[in-house]
C-alpha positions in Angstrom: -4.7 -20.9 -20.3 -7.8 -19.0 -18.6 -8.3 -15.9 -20.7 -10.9 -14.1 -18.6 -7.6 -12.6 -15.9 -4.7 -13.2 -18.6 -4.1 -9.2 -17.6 -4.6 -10.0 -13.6 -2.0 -13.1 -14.2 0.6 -10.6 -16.2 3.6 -9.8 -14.1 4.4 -5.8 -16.0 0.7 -5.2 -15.2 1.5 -5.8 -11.4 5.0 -3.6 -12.4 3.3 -0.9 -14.2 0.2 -0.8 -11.4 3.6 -0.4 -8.5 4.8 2.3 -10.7 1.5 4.0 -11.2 0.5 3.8 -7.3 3.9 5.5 -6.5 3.5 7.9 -8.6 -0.2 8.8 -7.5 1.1 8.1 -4.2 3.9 10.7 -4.4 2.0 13.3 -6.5 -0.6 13.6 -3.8 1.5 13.7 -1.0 3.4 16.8 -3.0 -0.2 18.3 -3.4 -1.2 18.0 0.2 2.0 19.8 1.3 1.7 22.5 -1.2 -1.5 23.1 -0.4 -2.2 22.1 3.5 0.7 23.1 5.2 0.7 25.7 7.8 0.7 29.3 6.5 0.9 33.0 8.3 -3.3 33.0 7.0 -3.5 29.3 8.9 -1.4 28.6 11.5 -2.8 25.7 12.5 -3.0 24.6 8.2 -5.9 24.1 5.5 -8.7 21.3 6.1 -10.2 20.7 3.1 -13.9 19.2 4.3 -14.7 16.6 1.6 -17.8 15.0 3.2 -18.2 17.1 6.3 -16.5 15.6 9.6 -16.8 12.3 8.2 -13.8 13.0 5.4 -11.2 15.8 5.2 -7.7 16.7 4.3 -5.8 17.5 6.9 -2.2 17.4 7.4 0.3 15.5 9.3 3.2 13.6 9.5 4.1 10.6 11.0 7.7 9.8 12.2 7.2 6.6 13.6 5.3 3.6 11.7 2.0 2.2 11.3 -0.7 4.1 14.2 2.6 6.5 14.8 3.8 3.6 16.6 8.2 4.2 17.6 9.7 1.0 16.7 13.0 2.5 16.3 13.1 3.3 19.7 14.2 -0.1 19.6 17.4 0.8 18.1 18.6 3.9 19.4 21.8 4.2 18.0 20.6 4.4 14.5 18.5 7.2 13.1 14.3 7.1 12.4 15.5 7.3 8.4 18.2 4.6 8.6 15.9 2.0 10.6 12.9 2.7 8.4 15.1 2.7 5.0 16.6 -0.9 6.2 13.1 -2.2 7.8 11.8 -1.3 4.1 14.4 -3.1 2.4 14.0 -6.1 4.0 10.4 -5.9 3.6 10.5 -5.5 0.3 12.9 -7.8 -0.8 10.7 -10.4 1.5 7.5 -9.4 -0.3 8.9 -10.0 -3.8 10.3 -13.4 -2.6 6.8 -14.5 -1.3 5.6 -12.7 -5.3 8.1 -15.1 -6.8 6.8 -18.0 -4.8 3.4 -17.8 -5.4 2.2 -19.6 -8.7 0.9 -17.4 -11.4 -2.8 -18.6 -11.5 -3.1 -17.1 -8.3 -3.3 -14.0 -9.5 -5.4 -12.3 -6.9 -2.6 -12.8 -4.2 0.0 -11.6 -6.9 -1.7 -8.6 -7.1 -2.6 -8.5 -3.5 1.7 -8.7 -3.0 2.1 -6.2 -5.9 -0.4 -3.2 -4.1 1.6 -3.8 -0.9 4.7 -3.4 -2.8 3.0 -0.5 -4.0 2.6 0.9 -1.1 5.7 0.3 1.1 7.6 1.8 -1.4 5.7 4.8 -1.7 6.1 5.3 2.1 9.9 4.8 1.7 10.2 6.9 -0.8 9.2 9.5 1.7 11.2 8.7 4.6 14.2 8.7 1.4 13.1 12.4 0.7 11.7 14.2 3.6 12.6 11.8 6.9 9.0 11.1 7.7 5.9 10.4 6.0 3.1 12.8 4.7 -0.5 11.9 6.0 -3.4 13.9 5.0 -6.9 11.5 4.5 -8.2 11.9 8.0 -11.5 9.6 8.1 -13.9 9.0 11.2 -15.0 5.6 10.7 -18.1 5.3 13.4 -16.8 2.9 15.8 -15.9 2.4 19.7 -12.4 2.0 19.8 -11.5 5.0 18.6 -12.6 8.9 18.3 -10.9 9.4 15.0 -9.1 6.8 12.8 -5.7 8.4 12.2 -4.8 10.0 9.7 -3.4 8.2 6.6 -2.2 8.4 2.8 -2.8 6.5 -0.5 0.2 4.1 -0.5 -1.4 3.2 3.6 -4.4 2.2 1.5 -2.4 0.4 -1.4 -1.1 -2.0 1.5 -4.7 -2.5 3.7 -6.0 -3.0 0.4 -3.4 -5.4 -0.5 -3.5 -7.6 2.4 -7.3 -7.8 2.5 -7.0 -9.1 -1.3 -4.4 -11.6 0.1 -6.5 -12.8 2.8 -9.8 -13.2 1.2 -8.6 -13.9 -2.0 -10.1 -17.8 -1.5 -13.7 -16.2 -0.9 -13.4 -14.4 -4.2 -12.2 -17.8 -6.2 -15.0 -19.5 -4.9 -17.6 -16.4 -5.4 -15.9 -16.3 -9.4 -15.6 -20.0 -9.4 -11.9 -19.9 -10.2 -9.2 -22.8 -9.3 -6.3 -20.9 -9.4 -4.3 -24.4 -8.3 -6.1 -26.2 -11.4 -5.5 -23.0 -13.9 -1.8 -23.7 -13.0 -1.8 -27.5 -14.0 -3.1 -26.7 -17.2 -0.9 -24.1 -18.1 1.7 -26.4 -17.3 0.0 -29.0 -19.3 -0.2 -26.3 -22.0 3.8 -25.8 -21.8 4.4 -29.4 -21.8 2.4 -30.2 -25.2 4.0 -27.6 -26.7 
């Protein structure tokens, strides 16, 4: 077995790194309520400048999903909550199948799975406990598409994150010159001598 990622490999490290996300996830969300929100001194709530214009804290929420997009104006006759909680389960349960699938060597796109994970969770825990989801990182990435990105949270960058990990994952196995496919054989070579 390849010793140098035995910890990336390790299934509770991907559990433990979901729990820990959540709960930075959650505890900052909590943070940016207490201390952003609208108040009689600022009606219009706190902007914490952290790099000038470029990055600030800013409050919002979003009802809707990803880019405040409505998809559950698709469904009418259900609520925003009930759409999103059942949208979430399915993702979820959907993401830990493709987790299960995926052989262990290839750790990079475990943990790639396990930070989305991360992070769709800590979004549902949201729309569980408030209905809608606390944004508050408000970035203005210099580009032409857009005058301001919108506004996101830690668990929206646990799963853009996550899926760049999955999708360049074969760039960094060749950059580390890793074979997750040939770590696999061997550890089933490994289990078969033994």
């Amino acid at each position: 077995m390849n010793e140098r990622f035995r910890l990336l490999k390790s299934w509770k490290f991907h559990l433990i790194f979901i729990f820990v996300s959540i709960f930075i996830d959650q505890a900052s969300k909590i943070w940016a309520v207490a201390y952003l929100e609208a108040s009689e001194s600022e009606p219009t709530g706190r902007i914490v400048h952290v790099i000038g214009e470029l990055l600030q804290f800013r409050l919002a929420y979003n009802f809707g999903a990803a880019f405040s997009s409505r998809p559950q104006n698709l469904l009418p006759f259900l609520s925003p909550t009930v759409f999103f909680l059942l949208i979430s389960i399915v993702a979820v349960i959907v993401l830990f199948s493709f987790y299960r699938s995926v052989k262990k060597g290839d750790f990079l796109v475990r943990f790639g799975i396990a930070m989305i994970l991360s992070g769709a969770l800590g979004n549902l825990a949201d729309r569980v406990r408030i209905g809608k989801v606390v944004d508050f990182i408000d970035c203005d990435f210099p580009d032409f598409i857009m005058q301001r990105w919108p506004t996101f949270n830690f668990a929206d960058c646990c799963v853009t994150v996550g899926v760049a990990v999955v999708l360049i994952s074969p760039i960094i196995y060749r950059l580390i010159s890793y074979n997750p496919a040939g770590s696999n054989a061997q550890e089933n070579n490994e289990k078969s001598d033994a």
